[in-house]
Backbone as JSON Lines, residues from 0, in Angstrom:
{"i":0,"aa":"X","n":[-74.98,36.94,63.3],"ca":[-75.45,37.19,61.94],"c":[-76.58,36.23,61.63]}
{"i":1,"aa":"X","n":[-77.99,36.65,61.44],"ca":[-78.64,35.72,60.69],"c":[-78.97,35.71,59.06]}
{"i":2,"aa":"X","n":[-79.21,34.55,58.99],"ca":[-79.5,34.29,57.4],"c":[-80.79,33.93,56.94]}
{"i":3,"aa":"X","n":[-81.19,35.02,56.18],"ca":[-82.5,34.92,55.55],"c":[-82.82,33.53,55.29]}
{"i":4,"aa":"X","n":[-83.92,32.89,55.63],"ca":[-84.61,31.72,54.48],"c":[-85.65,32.0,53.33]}
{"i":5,"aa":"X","n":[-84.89,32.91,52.52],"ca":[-85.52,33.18,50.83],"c":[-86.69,32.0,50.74]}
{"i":6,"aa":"X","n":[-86.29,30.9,50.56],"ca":[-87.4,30.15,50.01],"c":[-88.81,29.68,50.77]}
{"i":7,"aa":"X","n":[-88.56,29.7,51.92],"ca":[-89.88,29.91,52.86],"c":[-91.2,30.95,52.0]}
{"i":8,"aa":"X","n":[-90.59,32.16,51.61],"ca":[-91.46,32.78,50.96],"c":[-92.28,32.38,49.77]}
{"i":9,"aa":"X","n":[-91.96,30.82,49.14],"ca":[-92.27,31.05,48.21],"c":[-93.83,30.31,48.5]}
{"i":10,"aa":"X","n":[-94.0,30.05,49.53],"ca":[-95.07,29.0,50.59],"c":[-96.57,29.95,50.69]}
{"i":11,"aa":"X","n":[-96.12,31.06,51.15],"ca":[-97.4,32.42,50.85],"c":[-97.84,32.71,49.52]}
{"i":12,"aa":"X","n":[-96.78,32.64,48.93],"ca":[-96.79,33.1,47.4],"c":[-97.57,31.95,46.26]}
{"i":13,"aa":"X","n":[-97.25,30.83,46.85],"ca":[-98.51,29.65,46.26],"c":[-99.68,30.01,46.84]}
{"i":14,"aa":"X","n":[-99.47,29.76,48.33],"ca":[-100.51,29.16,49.12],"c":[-101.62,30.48,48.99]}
{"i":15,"aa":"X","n":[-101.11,31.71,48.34],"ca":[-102.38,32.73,48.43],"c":[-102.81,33.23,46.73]}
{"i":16,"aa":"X","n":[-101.27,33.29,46.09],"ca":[-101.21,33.42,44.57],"c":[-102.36,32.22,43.47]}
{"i":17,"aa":"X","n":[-102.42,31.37,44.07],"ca":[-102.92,30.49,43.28],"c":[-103.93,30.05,43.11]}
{"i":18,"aa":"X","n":[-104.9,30.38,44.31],"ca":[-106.5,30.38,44.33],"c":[-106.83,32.04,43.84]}
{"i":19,"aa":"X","n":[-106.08,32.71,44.04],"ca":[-106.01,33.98,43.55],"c":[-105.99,34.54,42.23]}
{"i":20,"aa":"X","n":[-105.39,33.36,41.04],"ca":[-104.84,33.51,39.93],"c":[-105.76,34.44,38.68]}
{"i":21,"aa":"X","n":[-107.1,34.92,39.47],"ca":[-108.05,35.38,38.73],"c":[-107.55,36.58,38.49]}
{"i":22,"aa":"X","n":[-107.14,37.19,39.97],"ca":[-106.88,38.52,40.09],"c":[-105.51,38.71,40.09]}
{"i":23,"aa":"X","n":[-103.93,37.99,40.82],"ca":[-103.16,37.92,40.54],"c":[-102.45,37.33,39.56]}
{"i":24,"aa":"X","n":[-100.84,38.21,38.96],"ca":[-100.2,37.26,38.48],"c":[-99.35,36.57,39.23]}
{"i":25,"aa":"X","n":[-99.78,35.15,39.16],"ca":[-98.54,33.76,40.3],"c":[-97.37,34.13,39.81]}
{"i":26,"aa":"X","n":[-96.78,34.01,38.84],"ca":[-95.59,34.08,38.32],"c":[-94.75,35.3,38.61]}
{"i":27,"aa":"X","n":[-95.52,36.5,38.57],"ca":[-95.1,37.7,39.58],"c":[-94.91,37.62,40.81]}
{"i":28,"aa":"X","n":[-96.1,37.41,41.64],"ca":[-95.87,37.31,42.71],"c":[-94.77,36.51,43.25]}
{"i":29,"aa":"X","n":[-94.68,35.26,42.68],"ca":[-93.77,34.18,43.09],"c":[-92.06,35.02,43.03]}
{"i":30,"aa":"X","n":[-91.78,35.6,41.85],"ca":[-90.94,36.76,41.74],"c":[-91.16,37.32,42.97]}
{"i":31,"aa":"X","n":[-91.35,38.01,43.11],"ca":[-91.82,39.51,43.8],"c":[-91.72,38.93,45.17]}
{"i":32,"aa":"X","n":[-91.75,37.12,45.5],"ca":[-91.8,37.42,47.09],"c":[-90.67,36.9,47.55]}
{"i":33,"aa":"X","n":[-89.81,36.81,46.65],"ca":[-88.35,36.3,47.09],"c":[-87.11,37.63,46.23]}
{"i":34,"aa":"X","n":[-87.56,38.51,45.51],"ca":[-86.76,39.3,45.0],"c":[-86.31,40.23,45.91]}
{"i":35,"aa":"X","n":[-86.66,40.39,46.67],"ca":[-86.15,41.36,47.95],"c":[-85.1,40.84,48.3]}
{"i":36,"aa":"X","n":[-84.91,39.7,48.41],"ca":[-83.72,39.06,49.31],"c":[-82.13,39.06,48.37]}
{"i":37,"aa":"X","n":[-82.63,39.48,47.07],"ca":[-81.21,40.03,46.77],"c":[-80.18,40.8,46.98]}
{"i":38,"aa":"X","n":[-81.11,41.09,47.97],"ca":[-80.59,42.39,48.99],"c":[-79.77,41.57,49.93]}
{"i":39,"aa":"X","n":[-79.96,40.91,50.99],"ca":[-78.89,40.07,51.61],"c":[-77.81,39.86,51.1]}
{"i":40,"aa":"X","n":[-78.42,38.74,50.26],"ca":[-77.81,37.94,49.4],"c":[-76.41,38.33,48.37]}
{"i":41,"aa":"X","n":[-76.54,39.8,48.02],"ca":[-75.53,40.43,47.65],"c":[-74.42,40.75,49.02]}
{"i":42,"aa":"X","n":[-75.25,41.14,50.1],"ca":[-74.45,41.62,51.24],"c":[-73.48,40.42,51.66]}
{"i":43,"aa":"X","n":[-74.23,39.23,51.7],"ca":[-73.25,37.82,52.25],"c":[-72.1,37.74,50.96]}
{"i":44,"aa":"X","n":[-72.33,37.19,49.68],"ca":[-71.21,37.36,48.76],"c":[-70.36,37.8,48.62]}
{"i":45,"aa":"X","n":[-70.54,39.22,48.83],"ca":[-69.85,40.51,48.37],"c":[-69.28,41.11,49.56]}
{"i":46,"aa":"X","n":[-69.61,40.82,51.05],"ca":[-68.8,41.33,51.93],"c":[-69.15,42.65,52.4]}
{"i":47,"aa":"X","n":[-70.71,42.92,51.88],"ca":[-70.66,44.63,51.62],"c":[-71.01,44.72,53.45]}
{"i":48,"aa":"X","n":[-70.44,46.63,53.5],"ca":[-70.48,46.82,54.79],"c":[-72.12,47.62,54.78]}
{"i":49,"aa":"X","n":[-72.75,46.72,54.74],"ca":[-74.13,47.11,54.59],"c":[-75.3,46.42,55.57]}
{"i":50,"aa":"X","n":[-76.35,46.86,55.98],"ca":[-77.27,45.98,57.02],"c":[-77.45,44.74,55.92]}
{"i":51,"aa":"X","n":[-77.84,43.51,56.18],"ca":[-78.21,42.36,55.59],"c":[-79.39,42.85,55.11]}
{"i":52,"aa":"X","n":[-80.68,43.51,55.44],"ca":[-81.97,43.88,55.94],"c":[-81.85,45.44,55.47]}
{"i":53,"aa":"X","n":[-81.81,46.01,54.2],"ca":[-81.21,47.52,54.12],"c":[-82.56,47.96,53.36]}
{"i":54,"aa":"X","n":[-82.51,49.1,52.46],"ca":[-83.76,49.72,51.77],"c":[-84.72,48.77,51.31]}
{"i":55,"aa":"X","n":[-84.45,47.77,50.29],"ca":[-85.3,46.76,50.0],"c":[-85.86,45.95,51.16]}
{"i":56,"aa":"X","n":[-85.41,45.71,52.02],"ca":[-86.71,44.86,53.06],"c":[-87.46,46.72,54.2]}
{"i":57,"aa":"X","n":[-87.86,47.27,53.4],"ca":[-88.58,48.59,53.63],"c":[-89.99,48.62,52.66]}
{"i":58,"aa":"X","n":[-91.31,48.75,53.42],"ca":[-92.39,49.02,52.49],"c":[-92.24,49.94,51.5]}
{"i":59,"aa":"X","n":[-91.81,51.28,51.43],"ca":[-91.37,52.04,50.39],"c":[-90.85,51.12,49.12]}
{"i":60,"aa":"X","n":[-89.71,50.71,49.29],"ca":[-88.76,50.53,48.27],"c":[-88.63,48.84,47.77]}
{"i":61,"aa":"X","n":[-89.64,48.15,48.66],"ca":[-89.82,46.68,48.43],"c":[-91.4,47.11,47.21]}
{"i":62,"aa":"X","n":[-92.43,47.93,47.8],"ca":[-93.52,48.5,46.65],"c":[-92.73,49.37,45.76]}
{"i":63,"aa":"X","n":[-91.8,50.13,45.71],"ca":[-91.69,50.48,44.15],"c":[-90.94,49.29,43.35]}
{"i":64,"aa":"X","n":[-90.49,48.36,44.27],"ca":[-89.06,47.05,43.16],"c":[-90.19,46.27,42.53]}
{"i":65,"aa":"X","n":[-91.36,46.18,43.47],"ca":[-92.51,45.58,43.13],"c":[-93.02,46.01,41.87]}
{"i":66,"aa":"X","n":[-93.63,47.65,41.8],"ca":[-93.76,47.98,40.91],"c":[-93.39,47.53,39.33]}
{"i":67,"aa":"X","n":[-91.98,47.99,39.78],"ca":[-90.81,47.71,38.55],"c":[-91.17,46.18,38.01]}
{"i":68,"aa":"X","n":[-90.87,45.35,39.05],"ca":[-90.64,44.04,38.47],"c":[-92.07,43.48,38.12]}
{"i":69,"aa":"X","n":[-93.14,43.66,38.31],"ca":[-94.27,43.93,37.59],"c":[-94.52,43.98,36.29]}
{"i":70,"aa":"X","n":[-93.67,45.85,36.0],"ca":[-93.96,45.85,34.58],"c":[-93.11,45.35,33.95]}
{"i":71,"aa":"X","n":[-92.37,44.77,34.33],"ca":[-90.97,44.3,33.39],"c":[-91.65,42.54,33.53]}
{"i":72,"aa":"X","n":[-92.51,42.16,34.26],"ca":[-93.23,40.86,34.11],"c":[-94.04,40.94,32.74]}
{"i":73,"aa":"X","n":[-94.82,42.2,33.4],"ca":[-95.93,42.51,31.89],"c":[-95.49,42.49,30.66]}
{"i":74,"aa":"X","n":[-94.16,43.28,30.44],"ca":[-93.03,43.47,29.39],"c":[-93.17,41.99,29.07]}
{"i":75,"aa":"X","n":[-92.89,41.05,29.28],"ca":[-92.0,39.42,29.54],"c":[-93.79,38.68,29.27]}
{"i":76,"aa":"X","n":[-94.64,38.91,29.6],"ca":[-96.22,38.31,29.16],"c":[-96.26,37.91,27.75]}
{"i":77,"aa":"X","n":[-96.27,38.49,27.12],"ca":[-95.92,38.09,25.27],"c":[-95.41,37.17,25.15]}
{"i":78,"aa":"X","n":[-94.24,37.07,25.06],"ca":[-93.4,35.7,25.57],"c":[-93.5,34.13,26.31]}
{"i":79,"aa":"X","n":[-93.86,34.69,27.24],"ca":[-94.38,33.82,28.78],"c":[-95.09,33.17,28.86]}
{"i":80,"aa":"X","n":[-96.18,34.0,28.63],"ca":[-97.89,33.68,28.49],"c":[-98.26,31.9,28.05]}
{"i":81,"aa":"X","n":[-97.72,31.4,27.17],"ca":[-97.78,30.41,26.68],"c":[-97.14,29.29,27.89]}
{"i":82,"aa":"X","n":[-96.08,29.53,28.12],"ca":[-95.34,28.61,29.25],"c":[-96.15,28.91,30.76]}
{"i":83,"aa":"X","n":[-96.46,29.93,31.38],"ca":[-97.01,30.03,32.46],"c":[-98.5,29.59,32.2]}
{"i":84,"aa":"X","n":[-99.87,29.6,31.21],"ca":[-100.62,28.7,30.71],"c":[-100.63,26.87,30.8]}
{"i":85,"aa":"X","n":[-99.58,27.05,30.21],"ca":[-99.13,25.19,30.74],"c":[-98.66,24.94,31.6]}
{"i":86,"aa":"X","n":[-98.24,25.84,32.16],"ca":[-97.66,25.49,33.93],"c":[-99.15,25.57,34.78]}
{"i":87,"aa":"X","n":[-100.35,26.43,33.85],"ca":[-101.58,26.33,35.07],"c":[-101.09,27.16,35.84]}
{"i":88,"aa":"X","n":[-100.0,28.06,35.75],"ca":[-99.93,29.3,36.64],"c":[-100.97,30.7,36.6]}
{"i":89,"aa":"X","n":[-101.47,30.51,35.58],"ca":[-102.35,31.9,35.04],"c":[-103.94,31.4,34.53]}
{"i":90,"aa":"X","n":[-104.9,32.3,34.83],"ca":[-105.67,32.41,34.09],"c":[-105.59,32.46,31.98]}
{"i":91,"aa":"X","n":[-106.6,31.66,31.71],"ca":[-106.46,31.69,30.15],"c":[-106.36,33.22,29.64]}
{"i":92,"aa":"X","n":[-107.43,33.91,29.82],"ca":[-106.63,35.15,29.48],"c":[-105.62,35.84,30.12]}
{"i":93,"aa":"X","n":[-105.18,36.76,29.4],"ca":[-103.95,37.89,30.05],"c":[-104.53,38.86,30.73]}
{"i":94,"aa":"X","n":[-103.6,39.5,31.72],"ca":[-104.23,39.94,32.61],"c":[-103.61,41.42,32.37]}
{"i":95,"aa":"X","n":[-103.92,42.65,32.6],"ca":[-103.51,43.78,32.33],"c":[-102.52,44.76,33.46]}
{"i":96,"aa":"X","n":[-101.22,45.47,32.41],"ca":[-100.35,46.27,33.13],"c":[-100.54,46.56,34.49]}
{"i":97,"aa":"X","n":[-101.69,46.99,35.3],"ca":[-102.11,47.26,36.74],"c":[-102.41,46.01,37.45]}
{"i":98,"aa":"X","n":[-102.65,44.7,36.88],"ca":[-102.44,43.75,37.56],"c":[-101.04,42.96,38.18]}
{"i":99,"aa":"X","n":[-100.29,43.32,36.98],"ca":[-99.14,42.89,36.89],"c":[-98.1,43.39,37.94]}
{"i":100,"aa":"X","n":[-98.43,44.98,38.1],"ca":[-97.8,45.65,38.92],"c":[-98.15,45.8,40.28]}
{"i":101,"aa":"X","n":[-99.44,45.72,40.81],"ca":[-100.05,45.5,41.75],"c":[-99.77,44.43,42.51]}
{"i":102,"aa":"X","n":[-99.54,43.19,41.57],"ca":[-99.31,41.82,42.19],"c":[-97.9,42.29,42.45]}
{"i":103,"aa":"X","n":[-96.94,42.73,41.8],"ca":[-95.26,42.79,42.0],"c":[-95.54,43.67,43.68]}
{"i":104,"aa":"X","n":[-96.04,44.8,43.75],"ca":[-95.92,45.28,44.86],"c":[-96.41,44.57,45.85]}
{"i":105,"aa":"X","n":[-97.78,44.14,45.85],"ca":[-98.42,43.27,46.82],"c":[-97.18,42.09,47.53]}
{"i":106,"aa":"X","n":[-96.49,41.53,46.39],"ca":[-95.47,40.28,46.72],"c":[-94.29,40.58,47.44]}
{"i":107,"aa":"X","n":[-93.94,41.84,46.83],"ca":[-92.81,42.48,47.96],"c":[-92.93,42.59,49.24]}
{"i":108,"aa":"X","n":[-93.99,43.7,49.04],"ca":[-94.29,43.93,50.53],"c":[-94.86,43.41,51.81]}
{"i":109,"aa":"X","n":[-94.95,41.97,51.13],"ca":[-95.91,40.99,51.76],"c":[-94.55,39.74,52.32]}
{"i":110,"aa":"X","n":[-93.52,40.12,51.47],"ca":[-92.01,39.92,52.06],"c":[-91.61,40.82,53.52]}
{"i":111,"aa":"X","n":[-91.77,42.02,52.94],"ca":[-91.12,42.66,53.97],"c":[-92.4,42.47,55.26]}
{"i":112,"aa":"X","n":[-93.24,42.36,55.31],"ca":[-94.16,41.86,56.49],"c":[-93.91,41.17,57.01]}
{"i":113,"aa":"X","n":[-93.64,39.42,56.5],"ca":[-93.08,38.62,56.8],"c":[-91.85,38.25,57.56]}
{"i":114,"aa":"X","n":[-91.0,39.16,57.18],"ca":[-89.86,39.57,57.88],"c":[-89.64,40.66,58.87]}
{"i":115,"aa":"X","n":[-89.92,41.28,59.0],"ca":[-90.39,42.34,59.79],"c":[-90.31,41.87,61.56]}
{"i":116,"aa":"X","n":[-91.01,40.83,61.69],"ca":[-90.86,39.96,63.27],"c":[-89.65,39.38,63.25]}
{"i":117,"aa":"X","n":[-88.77,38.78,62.24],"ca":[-87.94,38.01,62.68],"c":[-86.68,38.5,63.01]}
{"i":118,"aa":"X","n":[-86.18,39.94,62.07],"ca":[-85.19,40.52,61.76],"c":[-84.69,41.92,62.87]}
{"i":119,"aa":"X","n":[-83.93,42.09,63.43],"ca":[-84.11,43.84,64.27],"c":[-83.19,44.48,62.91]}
{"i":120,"aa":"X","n":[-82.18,44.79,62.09],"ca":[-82.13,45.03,61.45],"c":[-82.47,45.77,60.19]}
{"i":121,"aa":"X","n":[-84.78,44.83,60.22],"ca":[-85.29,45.87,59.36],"c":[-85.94,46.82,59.5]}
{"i":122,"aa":"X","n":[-85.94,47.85,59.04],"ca":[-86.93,49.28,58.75],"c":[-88.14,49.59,58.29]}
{"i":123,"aa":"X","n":[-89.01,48.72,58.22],"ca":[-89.73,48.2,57.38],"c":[-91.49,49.84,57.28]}
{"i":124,"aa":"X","n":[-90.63,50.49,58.45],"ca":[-91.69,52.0,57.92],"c":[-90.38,52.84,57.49]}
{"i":125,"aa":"X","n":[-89.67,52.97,56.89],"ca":[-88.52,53.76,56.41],"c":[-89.48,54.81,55.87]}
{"i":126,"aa":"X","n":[-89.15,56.21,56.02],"ca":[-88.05,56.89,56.74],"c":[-87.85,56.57,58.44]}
{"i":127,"aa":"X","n":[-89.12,56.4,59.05],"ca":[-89.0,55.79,60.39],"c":[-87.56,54.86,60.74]}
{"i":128,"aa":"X","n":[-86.72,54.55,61.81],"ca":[-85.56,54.28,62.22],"c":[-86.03,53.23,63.32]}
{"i":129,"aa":"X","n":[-87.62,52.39,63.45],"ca":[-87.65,51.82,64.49],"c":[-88.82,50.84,63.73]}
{"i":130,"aa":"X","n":[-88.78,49.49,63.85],"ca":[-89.22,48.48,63.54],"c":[-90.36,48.08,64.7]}
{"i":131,"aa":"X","n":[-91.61,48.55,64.17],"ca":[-92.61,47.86,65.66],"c":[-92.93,46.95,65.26]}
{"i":132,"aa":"X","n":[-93.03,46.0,64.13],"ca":[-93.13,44.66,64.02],"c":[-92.11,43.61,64.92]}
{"i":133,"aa":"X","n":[-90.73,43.97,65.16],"ca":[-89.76,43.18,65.64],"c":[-90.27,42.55,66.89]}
{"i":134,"aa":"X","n":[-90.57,41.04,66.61],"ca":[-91.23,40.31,67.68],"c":[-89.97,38.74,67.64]}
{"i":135,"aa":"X","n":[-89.18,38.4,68.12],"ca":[-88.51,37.07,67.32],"c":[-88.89,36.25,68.0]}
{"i":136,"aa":"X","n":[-89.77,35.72,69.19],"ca":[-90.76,35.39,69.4],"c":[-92.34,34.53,68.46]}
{"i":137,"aa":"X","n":[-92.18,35.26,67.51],"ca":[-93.14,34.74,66.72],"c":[-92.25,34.21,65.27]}
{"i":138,"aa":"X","n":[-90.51,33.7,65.84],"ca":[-90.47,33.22,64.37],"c":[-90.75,31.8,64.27]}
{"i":139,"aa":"X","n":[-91.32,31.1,65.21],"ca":[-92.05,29.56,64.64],"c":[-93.16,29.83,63.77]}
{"i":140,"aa":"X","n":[-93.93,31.14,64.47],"ca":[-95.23,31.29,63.82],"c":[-95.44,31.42,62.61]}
{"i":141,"aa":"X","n":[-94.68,32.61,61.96],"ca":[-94.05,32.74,61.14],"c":[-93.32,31.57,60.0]}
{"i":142,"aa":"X","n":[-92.63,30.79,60.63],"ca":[-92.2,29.78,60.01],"c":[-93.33,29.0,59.52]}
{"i":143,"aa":"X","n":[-94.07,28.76,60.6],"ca":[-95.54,27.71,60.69],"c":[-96.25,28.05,59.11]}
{"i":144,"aa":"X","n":[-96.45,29.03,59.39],"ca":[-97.49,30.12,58.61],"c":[-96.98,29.8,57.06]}
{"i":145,"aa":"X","n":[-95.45,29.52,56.6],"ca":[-95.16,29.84,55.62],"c":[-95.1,28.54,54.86]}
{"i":146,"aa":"X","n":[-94.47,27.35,55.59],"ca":[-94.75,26.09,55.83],"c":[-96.02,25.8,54.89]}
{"i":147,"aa":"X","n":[-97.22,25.6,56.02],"ca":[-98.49,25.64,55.87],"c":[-98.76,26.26,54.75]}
{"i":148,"aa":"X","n":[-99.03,26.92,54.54],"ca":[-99.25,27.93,52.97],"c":[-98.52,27.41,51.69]}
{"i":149,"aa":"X","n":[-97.54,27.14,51.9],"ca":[-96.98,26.04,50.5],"c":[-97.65,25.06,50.78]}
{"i":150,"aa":"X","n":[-97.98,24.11,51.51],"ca":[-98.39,23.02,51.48],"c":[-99.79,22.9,51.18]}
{"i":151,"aa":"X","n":[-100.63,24.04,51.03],"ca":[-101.76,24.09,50.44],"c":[-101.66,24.95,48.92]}
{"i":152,"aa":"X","n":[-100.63,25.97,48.97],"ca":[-100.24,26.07,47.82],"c":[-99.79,24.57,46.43]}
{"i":153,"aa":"X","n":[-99.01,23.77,47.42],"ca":[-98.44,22.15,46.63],"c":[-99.67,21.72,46.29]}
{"i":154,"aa":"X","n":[-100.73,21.33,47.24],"ca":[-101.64,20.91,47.05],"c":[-102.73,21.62,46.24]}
{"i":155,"aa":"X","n":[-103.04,22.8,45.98],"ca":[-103.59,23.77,45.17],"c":[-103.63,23.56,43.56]}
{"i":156,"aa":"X","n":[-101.97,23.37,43.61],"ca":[-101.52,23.44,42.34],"c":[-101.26,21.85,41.66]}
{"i":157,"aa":"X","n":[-101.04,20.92,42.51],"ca":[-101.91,19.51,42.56],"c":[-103.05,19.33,41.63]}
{"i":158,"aa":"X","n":[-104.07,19.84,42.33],"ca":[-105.34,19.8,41.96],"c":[-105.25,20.45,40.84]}
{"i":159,"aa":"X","n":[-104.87,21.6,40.62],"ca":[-104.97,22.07,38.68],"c":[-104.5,21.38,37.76]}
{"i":160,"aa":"X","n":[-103.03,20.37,38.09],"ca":[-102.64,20.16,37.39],"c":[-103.4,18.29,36.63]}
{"i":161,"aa":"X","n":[-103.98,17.85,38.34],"ca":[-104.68,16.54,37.97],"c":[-106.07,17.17,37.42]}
{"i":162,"aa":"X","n":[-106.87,18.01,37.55],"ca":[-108.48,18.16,37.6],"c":[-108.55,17.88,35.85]}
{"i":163,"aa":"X","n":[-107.41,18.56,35.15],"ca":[-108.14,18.48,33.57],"c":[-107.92,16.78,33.01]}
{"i":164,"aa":"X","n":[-107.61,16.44,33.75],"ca":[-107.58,14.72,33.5],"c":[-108.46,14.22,33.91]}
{"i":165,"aa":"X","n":[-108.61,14.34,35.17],"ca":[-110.12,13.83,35.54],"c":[-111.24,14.41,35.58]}
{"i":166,"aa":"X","n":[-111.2,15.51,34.76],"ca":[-112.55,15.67,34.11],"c":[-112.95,15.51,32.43]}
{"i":167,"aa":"X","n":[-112.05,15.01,31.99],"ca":[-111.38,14.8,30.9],"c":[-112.2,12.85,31.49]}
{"i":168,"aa":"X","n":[-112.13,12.21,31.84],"ca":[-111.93,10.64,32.64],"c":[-113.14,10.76,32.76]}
{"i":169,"aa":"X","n":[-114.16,11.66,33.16],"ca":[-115.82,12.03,33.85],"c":[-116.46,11.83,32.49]}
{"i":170,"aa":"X","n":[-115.99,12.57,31.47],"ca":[-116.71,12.44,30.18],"c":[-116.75,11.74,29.46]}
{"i":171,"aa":"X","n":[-116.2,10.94,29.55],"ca":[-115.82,9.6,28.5],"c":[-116.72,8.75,28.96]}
């Protein structure tokens, strides 16, 4: 039996979401690239007699959860907007319904990619029954990759959070 590492994902999801923040929403995406794994995650708890790796780690159905959790982000923007602003997660303005949802799918499915080499389990062209990504071979790379990408994501978001101080320090 293997066990997903959910939070690895969240390493792409900085490390690409956040220089991105023009065009994506971070706060979605960051959602969106670990929400798939509720799918396991229910299966380990719950005992279910189900693949670990079932519809949700599938491009189909990881882009429509995407979808969903998108607009139900956008829904949640009104609200949010103010806290993800001071987190420096978002651009000052708001960004519109097709962004929101775009980023949710993009984040999913950019899960199920990710996983795709490590897992035989997933389906990831469903209706197809055969995984040509399955390489487990490349799960250092993989690992490497995800690693690396938070750590310029950490550092990314570093820099936003020091720059308005020290440019704030430049003018004085």
């Amino acid at each position: 039996l293997s066990v997903p590492f959910t939070p690895f994902h969240f390493g792409p999801a900085l490390g690409f979401g956040l220089p991105l923040k023009r065009w994506l929403h971070v706060p979605t995406f960051l959602v969106a690239s670990v929400i798939v794994d509720v799918e396991p995650l229910l299966v380990l708890v719950l005992g279910l007699s189900y693949p670990l790796h079932g519809y949700l780690h599938t491009f189909l159905f990881a882009s429509l959860t995407g979808l969903a959790l998108g607009y139900v982000m956008f829904s949640l923007d009104g609200f949010l907007h103010p806290v993800y602003t001071a987190l420096r997660l978002v651009a000052e303005d708001s960004q519109d319904r097709k962004a929101f949802m775009v980023t949710g799918a993009l984040g999913t499915a950019f899960h199920v990619l990710l996983d795709s080499p490590l897992y035989g389990d997933i389906r990831p062209l469903f209706p197809l029954a055969q995984n040509p990504f399955y390489n487990p071979g490349l799960s250092s790379g993989v690992y490497s990759f995800c690693v690396w990408t938070g750590i310029i994501g950490i550092i990314w978001y570093l820099g936003l959070i020091i720059y308005p101080f020290v440019k704030r320090q430049l003018a004085l």
